[in-house]
N, C-alpha and C positions, 0 to 999 in steps of 0.2 A: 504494500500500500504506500505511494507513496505522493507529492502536491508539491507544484514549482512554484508553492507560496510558502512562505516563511513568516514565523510569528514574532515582533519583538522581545527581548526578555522582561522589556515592562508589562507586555499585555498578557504572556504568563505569569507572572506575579499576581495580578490582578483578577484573572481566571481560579488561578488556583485558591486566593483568597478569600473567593465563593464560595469556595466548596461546602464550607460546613452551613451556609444560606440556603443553597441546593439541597442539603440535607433536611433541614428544617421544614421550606419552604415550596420544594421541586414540585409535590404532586397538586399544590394549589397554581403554582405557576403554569402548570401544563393542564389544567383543568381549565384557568383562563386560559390559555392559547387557543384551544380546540374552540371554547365561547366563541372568541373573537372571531378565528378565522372562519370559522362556520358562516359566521351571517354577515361577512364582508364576501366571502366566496363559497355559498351557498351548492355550487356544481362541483367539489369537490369530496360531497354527501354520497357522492356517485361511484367514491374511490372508498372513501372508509369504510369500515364495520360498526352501523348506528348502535348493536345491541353491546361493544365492549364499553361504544364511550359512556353508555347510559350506567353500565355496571361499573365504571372505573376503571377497568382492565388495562384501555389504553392510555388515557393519562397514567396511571402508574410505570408501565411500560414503558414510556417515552420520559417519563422522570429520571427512571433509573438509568436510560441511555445519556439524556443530558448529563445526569451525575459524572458515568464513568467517564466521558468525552472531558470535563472539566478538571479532574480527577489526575488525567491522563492528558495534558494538553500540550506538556511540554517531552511525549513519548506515544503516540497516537497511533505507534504499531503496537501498542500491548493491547487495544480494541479491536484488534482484527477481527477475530471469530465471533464481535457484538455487529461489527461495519460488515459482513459479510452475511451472517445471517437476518439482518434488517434487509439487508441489498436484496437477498431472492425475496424476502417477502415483496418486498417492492418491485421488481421487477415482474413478479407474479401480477402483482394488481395494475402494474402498468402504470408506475409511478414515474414521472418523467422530468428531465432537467427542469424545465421551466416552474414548477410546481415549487423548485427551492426557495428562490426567490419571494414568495409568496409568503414560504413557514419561516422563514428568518425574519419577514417583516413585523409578524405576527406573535413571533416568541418574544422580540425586543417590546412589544408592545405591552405583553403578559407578565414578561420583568418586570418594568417598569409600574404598570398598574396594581401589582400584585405586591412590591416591595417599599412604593411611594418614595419619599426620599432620600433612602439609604439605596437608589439603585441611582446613584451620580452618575453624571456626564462619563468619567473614566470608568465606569464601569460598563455600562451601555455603549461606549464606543469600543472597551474590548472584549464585548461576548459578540460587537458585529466583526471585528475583524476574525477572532476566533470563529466565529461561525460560518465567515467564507470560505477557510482554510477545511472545515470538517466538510462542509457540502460538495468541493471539489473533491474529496474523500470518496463521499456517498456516490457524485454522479462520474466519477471517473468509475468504480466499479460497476456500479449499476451498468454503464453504457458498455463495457465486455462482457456483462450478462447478454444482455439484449442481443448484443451480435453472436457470440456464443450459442444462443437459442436459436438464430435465423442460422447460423452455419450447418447446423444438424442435421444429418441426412433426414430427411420427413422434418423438420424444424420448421420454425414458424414467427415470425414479429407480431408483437399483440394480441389480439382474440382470434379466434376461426374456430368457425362453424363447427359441430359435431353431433351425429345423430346418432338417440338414445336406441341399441339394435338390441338392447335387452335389458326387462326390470325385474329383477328376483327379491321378494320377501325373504331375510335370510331367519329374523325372528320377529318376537310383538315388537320392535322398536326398531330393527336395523335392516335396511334394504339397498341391494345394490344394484347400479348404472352400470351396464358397459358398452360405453362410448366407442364409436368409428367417426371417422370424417368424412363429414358430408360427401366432399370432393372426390371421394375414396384414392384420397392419394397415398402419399409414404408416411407413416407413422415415426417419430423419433424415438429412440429409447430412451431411458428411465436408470435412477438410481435405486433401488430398494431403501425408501423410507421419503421417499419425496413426493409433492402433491401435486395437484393441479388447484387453478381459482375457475370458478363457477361465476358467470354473470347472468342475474336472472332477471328479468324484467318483468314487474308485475301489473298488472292492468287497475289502473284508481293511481298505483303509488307514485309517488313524484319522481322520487330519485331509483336509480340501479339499485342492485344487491350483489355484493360480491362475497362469497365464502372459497374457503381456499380448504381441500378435502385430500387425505391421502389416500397416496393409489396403492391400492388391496390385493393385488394381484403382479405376475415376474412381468419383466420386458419382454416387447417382442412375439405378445400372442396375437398382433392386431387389431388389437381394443385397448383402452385404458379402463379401469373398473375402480369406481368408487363405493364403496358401502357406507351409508348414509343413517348417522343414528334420530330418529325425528325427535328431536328437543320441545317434549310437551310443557305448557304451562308449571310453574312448581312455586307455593308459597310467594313471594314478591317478585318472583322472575318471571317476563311472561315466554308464551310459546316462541319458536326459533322462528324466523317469518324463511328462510331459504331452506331450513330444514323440513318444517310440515308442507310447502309450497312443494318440495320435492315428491315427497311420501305425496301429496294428494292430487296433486294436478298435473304431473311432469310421466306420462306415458312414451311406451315404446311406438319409434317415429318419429316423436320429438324432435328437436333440434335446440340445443344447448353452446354458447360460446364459450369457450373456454383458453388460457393460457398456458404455454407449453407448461412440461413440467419442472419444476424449482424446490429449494430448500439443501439443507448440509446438514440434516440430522439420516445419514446416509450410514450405510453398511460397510465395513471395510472387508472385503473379500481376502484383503493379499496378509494379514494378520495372522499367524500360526496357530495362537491362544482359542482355546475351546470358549465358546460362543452360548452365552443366556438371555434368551428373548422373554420378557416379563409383560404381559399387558392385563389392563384392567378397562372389562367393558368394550365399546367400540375404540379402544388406544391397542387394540387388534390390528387394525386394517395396515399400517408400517410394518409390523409382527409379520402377518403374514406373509407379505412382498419379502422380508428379510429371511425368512424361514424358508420357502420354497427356492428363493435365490441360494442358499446357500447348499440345498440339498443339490442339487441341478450343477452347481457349476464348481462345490468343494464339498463333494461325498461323503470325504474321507473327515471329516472336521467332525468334531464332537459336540453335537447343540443340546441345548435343552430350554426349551420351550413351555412357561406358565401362563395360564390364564385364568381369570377370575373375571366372575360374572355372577349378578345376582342369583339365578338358576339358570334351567334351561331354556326355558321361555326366552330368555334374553340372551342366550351365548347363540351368536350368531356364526357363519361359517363351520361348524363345528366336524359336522360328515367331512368335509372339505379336508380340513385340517388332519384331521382323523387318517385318510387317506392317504395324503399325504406326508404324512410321519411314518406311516405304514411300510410304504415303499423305503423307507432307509434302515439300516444299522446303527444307525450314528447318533440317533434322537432322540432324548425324554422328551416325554411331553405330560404335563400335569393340568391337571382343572381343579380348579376352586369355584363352590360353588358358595356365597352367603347364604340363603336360604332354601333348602332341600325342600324339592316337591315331591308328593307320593310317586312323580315317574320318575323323578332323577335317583329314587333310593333304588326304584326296580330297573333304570337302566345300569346303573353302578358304573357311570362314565366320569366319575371325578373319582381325585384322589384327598381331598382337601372339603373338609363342611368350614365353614366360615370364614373368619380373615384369612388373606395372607398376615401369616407376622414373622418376627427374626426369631422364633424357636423352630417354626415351620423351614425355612429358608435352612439353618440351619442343617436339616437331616438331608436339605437338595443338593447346595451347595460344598461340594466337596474338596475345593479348591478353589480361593481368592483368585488363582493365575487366569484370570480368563475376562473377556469384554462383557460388559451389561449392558444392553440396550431394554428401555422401557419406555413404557406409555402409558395413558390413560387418565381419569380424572384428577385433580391436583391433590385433594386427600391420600389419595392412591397411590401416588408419584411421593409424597414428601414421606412416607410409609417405609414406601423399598429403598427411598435413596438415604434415609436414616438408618435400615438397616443392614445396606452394602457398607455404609461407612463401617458400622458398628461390627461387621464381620471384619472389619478389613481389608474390604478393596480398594486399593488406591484411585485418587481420583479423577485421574487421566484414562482407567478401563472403566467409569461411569459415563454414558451417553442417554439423553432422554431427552421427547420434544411435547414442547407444549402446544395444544391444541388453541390460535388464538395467539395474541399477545404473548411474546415471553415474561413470565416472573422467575419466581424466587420456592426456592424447596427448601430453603432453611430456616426461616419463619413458621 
């Protein structure tokens, strides 16, 4: 990563001076930003995701980005893998140079209203020059994604076309899409553990809808396949509007835009170390892609593969999977179920009645030496990655991606 702008060592001084403001202050500063620029630039409703800002997800997220950037101001390669995994998200939703200019004018503006007079002239003039220096960051990556994605054999710039040739119920909650192109041209490959963004247009609503979904299934069968969990109403949160839109009015035939595939919560095939794929729920659908890729193209590797789901009702893909582990030597695979139904006790396809926990893990885990990929709800996630620490896996073999906005598993 690197910018043919350079920062004084005054204006680092003065960045880093923030910092502990930023801490205080970041998630009401970005809470204003999003106010402001929303209703100065109301068409950019069309880019975001309206249900994280409403929940907070995305101000917090972008707080904690401003954070490390100021943190890190005068070393801005020790951000990489934050500048990097922002970048496909962005590139995913089609985030484009000209769109910077807009968020920089918009965060000075949030600074400023948000910290009233302790946000001085020198300090406002060094989070804008600072803030040039990191957007040249953002859009120099971003703009090798982009072409990166159009170079790809079957690749692509921006959205195109794709029609739905097939919809499967996989349980009560989770159903998947498998996507061709309209055009029936060449399809690009895929990373196992990467997604696609969905643009859906609804008939009444103002703006777009864009969700970004991981793809469920290996490269290279000729479809992309999403498994889609419908996010119903629950206590103050309301229903998903692209998730039940999906489940209720999106039939095969359809036709769906969508963007190449993106993200670096990715598989490392070329790795030696025996390989634990952990999900919980629909934080399956990466699992999967990672599980089948592994069987297919390293045999010989030693997986083992949990999953945990309320029952059966709700464990989706499960034959699939089943099958699929079948075919190898090389695979555990465990189910957890939290609440046993009269069929799940007479199928006797789990190995686990209720949580996962670190006593359970324990009798799985046989050896620290090896990579952790997981998924699933955030409860779910701060669970196993408390108890990989707690076993003792170092934590450069911990890998895990949040659905949405990135946070924090240590809170």
């Amino acid at each position: 990563m690197t910018t043919t702008k350079t920062l004084s060592q005054e204006t680092i001084e003065i960045i880093k001076s923030t910092v502990p403001v930023l801490a205080e202050h970041g998630e009401a500063i970005t809470k204003r930003f999003y106010q402001m620029m929303f209703t100065n630039h109301p068409e950019l409703l069309n880019i975001f995701n309206h249900a994280n800002q409403k929940q907070g997800k995305q101000p917090r997220a972008l707080a904690n980005s401003v954070y490390a950037a100021a943190a890190h101001i005068d070393n801005l390669e020790a951000i990489i893998p934050v500048v990097r995994q922002i970048a496909h998200k962005h590139r995913s939703l089609n985030v484009k140079a000209e769109h910077y200019p807009i968020v920089g004018k918009h965060l000075l503006l949030a600074i400023k209203d948000v910290l009233g007079d302790a946000a001085t002239d020198d300090i406002i003039n060094a989070w804008s020059e600072a803030y040039g220096v990191i957007a040249d960051v953002f859009i120099s990556v971003e703009r090798e994604m982009y072409e990166e994605a159009e170079r790809k054999a079957g690749g692509w710039k921006e959205f195109r076309p794709f029609t739905v040739a097939k919809k499967v119920q996989e349980s009560d909650v989770i159903t998947s899409f498998y996507l061709k192109p309209e055009d029936e041209g060449a399809l690009s490959d895929f990373l196992p553990g990467q997604y696609i963004s969905i643009k859906i247009v609804i008939d009444g609503e103002e703006y777009n809808h864009i969700r970004q979904y991981s793809l469920s299934d290996v490269s290279g069968t000729g479809y992309y396949r999403i498994s889609v969990k419908r996010e119903d109403a629950r206590q103050d949160i309301p229903a998903g509007v692209v998730s039940t839109y999906l489940h209720n009015h999106v039939n095969e035939g359809d036709v769906l835009e969508i963007t190449a595939p993106a993200g670096d919560f990715v598989l490392n095939t070329e790795n030696d170390r025996p390989v634990f794929l952990i999900s919980g729920g629909v934080g399956q659908t990466p699992m999967i892609s990672m599980l089948k890729t592994l069987i297919n193209r390293v045999p010989e590797k030693q997986v083992t593969y949990i999953h945990a789901a309320i029952n059966g009702k709700y464990h989706a893909l499960g034959e699939e999977v089943a099958t699929t582990v079948s075919n190898s030597n090389n695979v555990n695979y465990y189910v957890a179920y939290e609440q046993l139904t009269d069929e799940d006790r007479a199928a006797a396809i789990y190995q686990k009645e209720g949580y996962i926990d670190l006593d359970w893990l324990k009798s799985v885990v046989k050896s620290t030496d090896a990579e952790f990929y997981f998924c699933g709800p955030v409860p779910f996630m701060k669970v196993i990655n408390q108890s990989l620490k707690d076993l003792g896996v170092p934590q450069e073999q911990i890998h895990f991606e949040f659905f949405g906005p990135a946070g924090e598993l240590d809170k």
